[in-house]
N, C-alpha and C positions, 0 to 999 in steps of 0.2 A: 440878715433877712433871708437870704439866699440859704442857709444849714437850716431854718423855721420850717420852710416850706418844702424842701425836703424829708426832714422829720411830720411830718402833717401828711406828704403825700404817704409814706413811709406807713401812718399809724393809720391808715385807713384801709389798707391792706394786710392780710393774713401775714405770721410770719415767712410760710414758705413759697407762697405764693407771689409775695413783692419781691423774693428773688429769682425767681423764676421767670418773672415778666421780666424784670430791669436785666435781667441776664440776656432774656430774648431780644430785649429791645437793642440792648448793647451786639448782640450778633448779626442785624440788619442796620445798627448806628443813625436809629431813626429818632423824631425829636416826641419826648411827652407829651401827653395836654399841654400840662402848663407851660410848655414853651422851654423846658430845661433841657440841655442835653442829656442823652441819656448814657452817657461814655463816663460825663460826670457824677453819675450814682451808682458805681456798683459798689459792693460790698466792703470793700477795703475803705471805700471813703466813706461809707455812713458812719452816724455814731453811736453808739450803745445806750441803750436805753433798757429803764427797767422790764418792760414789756416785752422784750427781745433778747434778754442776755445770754440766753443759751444758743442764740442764731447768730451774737455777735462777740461773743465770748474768744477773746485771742485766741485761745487753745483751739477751738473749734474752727477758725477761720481756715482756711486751705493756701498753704503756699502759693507763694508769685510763681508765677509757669516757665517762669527763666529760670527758674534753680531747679526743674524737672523737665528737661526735656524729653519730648519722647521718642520715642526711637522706631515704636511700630507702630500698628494698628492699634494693639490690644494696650500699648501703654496709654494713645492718645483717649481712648475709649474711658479709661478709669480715670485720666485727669479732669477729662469730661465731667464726671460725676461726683470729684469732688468738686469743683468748680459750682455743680448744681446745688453740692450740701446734701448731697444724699450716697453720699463715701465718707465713713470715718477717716481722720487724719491722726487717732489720738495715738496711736502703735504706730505711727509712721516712725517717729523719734528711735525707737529700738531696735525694730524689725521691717524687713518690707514687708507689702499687702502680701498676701497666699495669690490675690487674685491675680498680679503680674508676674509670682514664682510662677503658676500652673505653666504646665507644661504641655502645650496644644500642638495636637497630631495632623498633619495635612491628610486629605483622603487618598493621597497613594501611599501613606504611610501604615494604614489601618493594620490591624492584628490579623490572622487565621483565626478562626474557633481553636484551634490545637494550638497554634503560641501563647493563648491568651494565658490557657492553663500551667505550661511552662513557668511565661513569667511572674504568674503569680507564686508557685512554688520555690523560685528563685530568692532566696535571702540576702543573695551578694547587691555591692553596693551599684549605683548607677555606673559609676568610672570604670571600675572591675571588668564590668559586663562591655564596657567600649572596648577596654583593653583585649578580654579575651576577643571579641569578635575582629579586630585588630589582630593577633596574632594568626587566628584562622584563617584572613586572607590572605595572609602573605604565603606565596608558592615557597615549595618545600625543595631547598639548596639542592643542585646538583653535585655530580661526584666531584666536577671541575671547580667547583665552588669551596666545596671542602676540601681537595686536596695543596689547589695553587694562591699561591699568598695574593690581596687584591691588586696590588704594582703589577704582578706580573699579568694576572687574568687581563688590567686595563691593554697594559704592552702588547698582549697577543690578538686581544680584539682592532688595537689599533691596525696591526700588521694585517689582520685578515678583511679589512679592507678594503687595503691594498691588491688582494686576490684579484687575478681575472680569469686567469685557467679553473676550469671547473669536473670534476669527474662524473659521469650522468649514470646514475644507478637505474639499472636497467626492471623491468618488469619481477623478471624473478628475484630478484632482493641480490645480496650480500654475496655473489658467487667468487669463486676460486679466482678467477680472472679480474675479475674486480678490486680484489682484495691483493693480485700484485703490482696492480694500475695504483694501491694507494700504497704500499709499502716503497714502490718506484719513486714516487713521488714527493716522499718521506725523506727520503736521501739525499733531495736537495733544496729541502725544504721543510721547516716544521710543520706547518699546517696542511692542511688540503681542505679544499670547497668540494662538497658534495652537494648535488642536485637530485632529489628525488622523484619517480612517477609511478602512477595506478596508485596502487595499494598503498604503497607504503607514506607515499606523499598525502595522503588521506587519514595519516597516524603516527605523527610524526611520535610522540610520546613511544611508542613499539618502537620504530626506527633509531630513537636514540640510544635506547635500550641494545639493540642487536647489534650497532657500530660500537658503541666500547665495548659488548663483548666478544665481539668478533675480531674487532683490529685492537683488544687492548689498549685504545688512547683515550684523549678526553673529547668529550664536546663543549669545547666552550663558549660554544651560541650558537641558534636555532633561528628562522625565521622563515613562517611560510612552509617551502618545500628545499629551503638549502639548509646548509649545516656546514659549521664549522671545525675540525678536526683537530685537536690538538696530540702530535707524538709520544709524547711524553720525553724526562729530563733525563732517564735513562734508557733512550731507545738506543740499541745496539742492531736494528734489521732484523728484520723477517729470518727466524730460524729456519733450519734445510728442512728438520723433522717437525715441522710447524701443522703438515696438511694431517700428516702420521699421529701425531700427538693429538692434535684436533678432533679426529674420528674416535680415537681410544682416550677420550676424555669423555666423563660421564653425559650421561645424555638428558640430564634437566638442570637448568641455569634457571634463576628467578630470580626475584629486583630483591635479594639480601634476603630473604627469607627461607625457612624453612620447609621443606615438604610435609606434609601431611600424611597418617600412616593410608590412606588411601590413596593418595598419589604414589605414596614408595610401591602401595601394590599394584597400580597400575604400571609402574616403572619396571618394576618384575617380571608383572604379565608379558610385558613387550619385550624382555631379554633374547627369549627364545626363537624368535621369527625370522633373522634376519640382522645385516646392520643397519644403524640409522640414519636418515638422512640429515646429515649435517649441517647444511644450507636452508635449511627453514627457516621461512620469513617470519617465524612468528613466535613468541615465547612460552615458555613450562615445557613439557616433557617433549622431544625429539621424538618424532613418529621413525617408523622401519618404510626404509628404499625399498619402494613392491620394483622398482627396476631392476635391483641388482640381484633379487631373486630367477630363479631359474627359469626360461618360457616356458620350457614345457616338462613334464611328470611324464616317466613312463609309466604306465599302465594306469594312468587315472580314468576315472568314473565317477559318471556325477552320484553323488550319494543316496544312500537308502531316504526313503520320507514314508512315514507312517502316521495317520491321523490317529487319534483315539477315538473311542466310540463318546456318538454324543456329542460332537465337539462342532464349532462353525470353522471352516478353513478359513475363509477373509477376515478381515482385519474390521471392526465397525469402525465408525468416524473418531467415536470419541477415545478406540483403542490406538487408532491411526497417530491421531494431534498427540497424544501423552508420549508414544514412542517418540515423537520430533523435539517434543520438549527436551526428552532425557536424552538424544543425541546431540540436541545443540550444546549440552552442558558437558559435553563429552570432549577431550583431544582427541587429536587425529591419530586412528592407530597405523595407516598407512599412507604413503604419498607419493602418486602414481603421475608418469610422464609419457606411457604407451599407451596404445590402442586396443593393440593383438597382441596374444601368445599369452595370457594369463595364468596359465595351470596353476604356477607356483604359488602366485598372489592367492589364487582359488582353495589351493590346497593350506596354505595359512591362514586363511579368512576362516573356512570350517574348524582348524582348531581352534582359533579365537571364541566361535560359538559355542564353546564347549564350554566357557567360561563368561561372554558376557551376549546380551540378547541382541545386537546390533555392533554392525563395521563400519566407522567411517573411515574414509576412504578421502584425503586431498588431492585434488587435482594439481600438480607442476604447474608454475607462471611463468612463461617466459619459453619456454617448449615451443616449437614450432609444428602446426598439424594436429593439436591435442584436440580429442572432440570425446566432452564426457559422457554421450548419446551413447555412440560405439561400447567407451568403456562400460556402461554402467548395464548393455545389452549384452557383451561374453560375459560381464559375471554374474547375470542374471540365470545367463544359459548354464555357466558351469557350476553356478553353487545352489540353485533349483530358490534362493530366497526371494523376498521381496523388497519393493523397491523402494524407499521409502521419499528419500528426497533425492534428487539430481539437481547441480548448477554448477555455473562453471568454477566454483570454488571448491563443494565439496559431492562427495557422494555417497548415500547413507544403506545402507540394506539391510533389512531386517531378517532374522534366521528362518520363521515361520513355526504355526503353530506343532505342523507336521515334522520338523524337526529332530531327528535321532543321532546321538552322538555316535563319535568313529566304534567306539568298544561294544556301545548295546545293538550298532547296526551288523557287526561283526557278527556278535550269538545268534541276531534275528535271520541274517541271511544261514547261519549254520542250521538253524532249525528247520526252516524252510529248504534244506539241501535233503536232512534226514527227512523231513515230511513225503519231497516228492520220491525218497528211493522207496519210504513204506510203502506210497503208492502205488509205484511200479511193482513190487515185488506180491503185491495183494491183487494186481493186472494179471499180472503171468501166471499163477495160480487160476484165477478164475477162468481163463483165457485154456488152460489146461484140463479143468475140470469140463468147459465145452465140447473138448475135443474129445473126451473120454465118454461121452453120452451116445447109446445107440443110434442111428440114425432112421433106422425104425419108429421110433416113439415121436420124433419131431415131426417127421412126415405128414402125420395125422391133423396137427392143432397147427397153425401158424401163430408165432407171439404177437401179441394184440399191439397196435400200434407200430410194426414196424413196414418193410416197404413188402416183403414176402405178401402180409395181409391184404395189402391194397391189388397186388396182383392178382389174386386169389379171388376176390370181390370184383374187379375189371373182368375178369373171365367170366365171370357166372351171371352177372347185372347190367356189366357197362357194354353201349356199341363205340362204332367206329363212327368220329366225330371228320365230317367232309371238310375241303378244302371252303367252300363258301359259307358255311356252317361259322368255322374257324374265324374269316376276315367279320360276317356280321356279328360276332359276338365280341371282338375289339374294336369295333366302331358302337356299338352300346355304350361298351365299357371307359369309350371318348368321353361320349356324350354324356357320361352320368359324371364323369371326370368334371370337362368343361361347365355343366350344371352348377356343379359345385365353385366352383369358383366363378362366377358369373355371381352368385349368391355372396360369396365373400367379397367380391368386389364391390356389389350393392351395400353390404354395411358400410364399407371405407368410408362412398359415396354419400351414404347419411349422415354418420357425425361429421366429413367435410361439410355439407350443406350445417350440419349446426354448429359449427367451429364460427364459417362465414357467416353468420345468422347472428351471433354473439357481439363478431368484428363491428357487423355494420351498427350494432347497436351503440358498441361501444364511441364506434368513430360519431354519430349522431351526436352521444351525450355530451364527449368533448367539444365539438364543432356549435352545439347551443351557445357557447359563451364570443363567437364569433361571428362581429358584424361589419363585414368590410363598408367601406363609405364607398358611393357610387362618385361616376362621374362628374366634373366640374365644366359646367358646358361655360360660365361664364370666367374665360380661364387667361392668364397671357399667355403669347405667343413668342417666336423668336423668328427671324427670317432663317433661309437659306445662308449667306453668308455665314451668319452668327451660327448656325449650326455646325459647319464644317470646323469651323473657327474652332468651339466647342469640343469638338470629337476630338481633334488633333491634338489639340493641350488634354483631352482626360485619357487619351491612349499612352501617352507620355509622362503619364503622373504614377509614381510610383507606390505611395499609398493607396489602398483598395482594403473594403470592406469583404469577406467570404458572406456566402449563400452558402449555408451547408444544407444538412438532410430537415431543418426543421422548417426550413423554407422562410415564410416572413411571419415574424410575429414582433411583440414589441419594440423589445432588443434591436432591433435592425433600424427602424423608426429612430430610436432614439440616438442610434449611430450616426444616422443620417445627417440631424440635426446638427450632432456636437461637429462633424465633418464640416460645415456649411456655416461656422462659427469663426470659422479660418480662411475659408476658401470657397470660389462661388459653385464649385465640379464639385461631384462627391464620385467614384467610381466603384462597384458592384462587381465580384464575377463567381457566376454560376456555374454549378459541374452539373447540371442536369442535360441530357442528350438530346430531347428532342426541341427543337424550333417552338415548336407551336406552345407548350407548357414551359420555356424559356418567355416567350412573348405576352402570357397572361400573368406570370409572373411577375411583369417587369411594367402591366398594364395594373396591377394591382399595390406595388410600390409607387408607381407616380400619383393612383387615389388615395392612398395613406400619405402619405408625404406630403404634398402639394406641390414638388418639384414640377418641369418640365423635363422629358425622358429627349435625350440626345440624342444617339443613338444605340443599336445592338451588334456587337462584333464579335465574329470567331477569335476567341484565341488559345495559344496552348494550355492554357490552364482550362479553359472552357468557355464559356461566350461573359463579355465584358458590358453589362448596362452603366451608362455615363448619365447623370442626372445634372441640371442644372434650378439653381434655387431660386433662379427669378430677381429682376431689376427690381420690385416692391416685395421680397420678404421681411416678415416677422418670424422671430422666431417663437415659439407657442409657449405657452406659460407651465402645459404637461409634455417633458418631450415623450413621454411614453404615452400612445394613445389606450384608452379603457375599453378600447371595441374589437381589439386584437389579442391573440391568444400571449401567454406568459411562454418563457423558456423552456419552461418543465412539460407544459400543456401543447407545446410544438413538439416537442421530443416524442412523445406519449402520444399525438397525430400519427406522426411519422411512422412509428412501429407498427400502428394498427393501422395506417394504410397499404405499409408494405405486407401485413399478414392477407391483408382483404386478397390484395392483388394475387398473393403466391395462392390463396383456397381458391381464389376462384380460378383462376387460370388451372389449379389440381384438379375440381369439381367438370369442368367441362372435358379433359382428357378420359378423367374417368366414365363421362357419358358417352363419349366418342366409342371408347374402349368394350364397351357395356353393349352398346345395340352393334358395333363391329363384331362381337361374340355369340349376339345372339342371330346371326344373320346367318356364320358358319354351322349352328345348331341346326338349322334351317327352323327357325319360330318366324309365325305370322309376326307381320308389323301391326295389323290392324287388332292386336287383342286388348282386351278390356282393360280398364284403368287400376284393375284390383291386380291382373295379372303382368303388367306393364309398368314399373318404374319412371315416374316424369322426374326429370334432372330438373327441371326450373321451376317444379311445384316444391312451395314453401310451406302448404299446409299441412303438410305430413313427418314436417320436424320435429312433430312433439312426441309423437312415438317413436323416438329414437331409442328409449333407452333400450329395447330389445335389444338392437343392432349394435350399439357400445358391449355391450355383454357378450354377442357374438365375434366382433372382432378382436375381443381378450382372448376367447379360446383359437381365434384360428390367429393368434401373434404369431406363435411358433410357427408355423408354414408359410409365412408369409413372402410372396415373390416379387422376385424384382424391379416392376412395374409399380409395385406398393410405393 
């Protein structure tokens, strides 16, 4: 009876549909109509009927869920749906679904546009590509790595340890002194612990480089800023001729590789100069000691400079940037640890220009008194170049456009030596032939334009100019003086007035989006007690919020609050100077806030506001209020109030300055509006642009007071 009505409820429903429901029902384990459970009808226990055998057809049926568990998300998701009968099971038997091989990417895994295309062109297999990217990570064996068998590498890493004495590698790297502190220390001992700082402790990769090949040992482990030093199996000590061999050993070392034929000519170039400094913190070619070079040259002179015609002397911006590019890609071709006495350095630096367009120049680490300022100002003066970059690492200078090598400046000064004697020798001639001319014939005609003519013309036309004659004719010549710049001071004074005229506009547009909240007359209070209470704990609290130049704007607000999340004080301190603009300031945080203001205190930093947040706060649900300016918008206040302030405080000197001038001219005060300048009339700012045009041409003379 019981399988009847089953089969009945069964035929009265769709095939896909009565599993669907009894599956539903079976997931909330709720009871049919007819009263049957519904845990006792799923699929596995109906029976097959003509009308259904492709819904109940064994093959078709979906495995029990116990012989598939599932393991993720994505497996439970597809057992799901054969469960429903809407996932084939009939390819289960041979192969898995595709739809639990796929292979789903997380969103921090996502491709580049540029890898996607990679791997598509990639034919190698999945494993392949794990494997190579696998190899690529792994860092690339040290020398200590590949020379000492792993027993022993463990053994020495054990032993070093054990280290507690440490060698402190000083600023300027790897020095002489240095380097007998570790051979010292070699001899009773294999190992040695170095510590590094500045520079090199910031690379250690260079550092480890320059210790094996400076002390010849190994590094058999790094960390941080120390290092470990291993002697090596045949160390016999520091040779006598070690420091000698060292300088007369070639002077580019690089990590196993070859030079390049541009390097070797750079290596070349640098033969000639001088020796090199061997103590370089740094790797590839070994620049030339400008120390051990000579301080001073006799008979030097700064050299010849000749523009060509047509040409611009400075450098423009974009010629500027490319010369820095191609110096930063540059070694150092010298490396300087003085101040003063340059010649030598100077006088190698111009043959180097003969050869490449720029010197740079290293500044010594570790030097005491080095100042690249100094340096890079004598060889500014003695090589006439320019300057291109300065820091305390390197110093660059450019040869300049005007530029002329030692041999074409040679011929040029020779030419210019014959020039000036053809000169002389076509002077003395002519200077001869004057003197061979009767002095009869000259008598008669004076040469036009010279001083003879003008006495000639004094005698026959001019009188005798008196003694008060004289003084009023250089009090005129004051006056017409003075005039004149009384007039050029009136321009300043106009585009000042339209500079200020701009400001206030600008300050207005920002200042629209700012609506301080007024007063809260219905407010709590605290007593006296409670405020001293107050003051003492927020004087004492070492947390505090800065007031800087943009004064209060959201940000600050918002500070406020998250302060007041923790603790009932929040503490404020301002560098502004005067009292009174400290005091509205501090009236205008307690309306934005809704704090209570505590008190106001001097202190070193500048005056301290203590806020208190009240026995019933809330805190608000925006801690940024909408009616106060943003970050950027306080900034951008701030600038164009301090310009307001500098124009106008400029604009009334120069008014001062103006009728102080015209008082000495001796001008009425009572003249007319056309001929009288008002400083505080704003309707005459639109004719400014005359007066812009006139103080371009009087730039060039412009005085001190300007």
């Amino acid at each position: 009876m019981r399988l009847s009505m089953k089969s009945a409820l069964l035929s009265t429903l769709p095939p896909s549909s009565s599993v669907l429901l009894f599956s539903s029902y079976s997931k909330f384990k709720l009871k049919s109509p007819l009263g049957i459970p519904i845990r006792a009808l799923t699929s596995s226990s109906l029976p097959t009927t003509r009308d259904h055998d492709d819904l109940f057809d064994p093959l078709s049926l979906p495995a029990p869920q116990h012989l598939h568990k599932a393991t993720n998300a994505i497996e439970r998701i597809a057992l799901r749906l054969r469960n429903l009968g809407l996932a084939s099971t009939t390819d289960l038997a041979d192969a898995e679904d595709d739809f639990l091989r796929r292979e789903w990417l997380r969103p921090d895994q996502a491709l580049f546009p540029w890898d996607k295309g990679q791997e598509e062109d990639a034919e190698e297999p999945g494993e392949q590509q794990k494997e190579m990217l696998k190899k690529k990570n792994v860092n690339a064996s040290t020398l200590a790595e590949q020379t000492l068998v792993e027993e022993e590498l463990r053994r020495l890493r054990t032993l070093g340890m054990s280290l507690k004495e440490k060698i402190t590698i000083p600023k300027a790297g790897l020095t002489r002194a240095v380097l007998d502190r570790i051979h010292r220390h070699w001899s009773n001992c294999e190992l040695v612990r170095l510590k590094f700082h500045e520079f090199l402790a910031q690379n250690m990769k260079l550092a480890h480089q320059i210790v094996e090949h400076r002390t010849r040992g190994l590094v058999i482990w790094r960390s941080g800023s120390y290092m470990w030093v291993y002697r090596g199996k045949n160390y016999q000590g520091p040779v006598e001729s070690d420091a000698t061999s060292m300088e007369k050993s070639e002077a580019v070392w690089w990590k196993g590789e070859n030079m390049t034929p541009e390097e070797a000519e750079f290596n070349r170039m640098l033969d000639g100069f001088g020796p090199r400094f061997v103590e370089w913190w740094g790797t590839g070619i070994l620049p030339v000691d400008a120390d051990s070079l000579p301080p001073m040259v006799p008979g030097y002179k700064t050299p010849l400079r000749l523009l060509p015609a047509g040409m611009r002397p400075q450098l423009t911006n974009d010629e500027l940037t490319n010369m820095r590019k191609l110096a930063k890609s540059l070694p150092c071709h010298f490396a300087l640890g003085r101040n003063r006495n340059l010649q030598g350095l100077a006088s190698a630096i111009l043959r180097l220009w003969e050869k490449s367009l720029v010197a740079k120049i290293g500044v010594k680490r570790g030097i005491v008194n080095t100042n690249n300022e100094l340096m890079a100002q004598e060889l500014k003066a003695l090589t006439g170049g320019t300057l291109l970059l300065r820091n305390k690492y390197y110093i660059v200078i450019y040869r300049g456009k005007d530029f002329v090598p030692t041999s074409v400046a040679a011929v040029i000064a020779e030419r210019q030596e014959l020039t000036k004697q053809v000169q002389d020798v076509e002077e003395k001639v002519r200077c001869k032939a004057l003197d061979s001319t009767p002095s009869g014939e000259d008598e008669s005609t004076a040469q036009a334009g010279s001083l003879a003519e003008f006495y000639v013309a004094q005698a026959c036309w001019g009188r005798d100019i008196s003694t008060e004659e004289r003084e009023r004719m250089m009090q005129e010549v004051a006056k017409a003086k003075n005039a004149k710049l009384v007039k050029k001071i009136e321009c300043k004074l106009a585009v000042a007035q339209a500079k200020r005229l701009r400001a206030e506009k600008l300050l207005a547009k920002i200042e629209a989006s700012l609506l301080p909240v007024g007063p809260d007359y219905d407010k709590e209070t605290i007593t006296d007690e409670e405020r001293v209470m107050f003051r003492s704990v927020g004087l004492r609290m070492k947390a505090y919020l800065p007031l800087g130049i943009r004064g209060v704007f959201d940000g600050v607000i918002e500070n406020m609050h998250l302060h007041w999340k923790h603790r009932e004080l929040v503490k404020l301190i301002t560098k502004q100077k005067t009292l009174a603009f400290v005091e509205d300031t501090a009236r205008l945080l307690e309306y934005e806030s809704g704090g209570i203001l505590v008190a106001i205190d001097k202190v070193p930093k500048g005056f301290s506001l203590i806020y208190y947040r009240g026995k019933n706060y809330r805190r608000p649900m925006t801690l940024r209020p909408r009616n106060l300016l943003t970050k950027a918008k306080a900034l951008q206040r701030s600038v164009v109030m301090q310009r307001h302030e500098a124009l106008s405080q400029h604009v009334t000197e120069l008014g001062e300055k103006i009728e102080e001038m015209k008082k000495k001219l001796g001008l009425s005060q009572d003249l007319g509006t056309k001929d009288r300048w008002n400083v505080e009339d704003h309707n005459q700012i639109d004719h400014i642009s005359e007066f812009t045009q006139s103080e371009e041409e009087y730039s060039d003379g412009d005085d001190t007071d300007g």
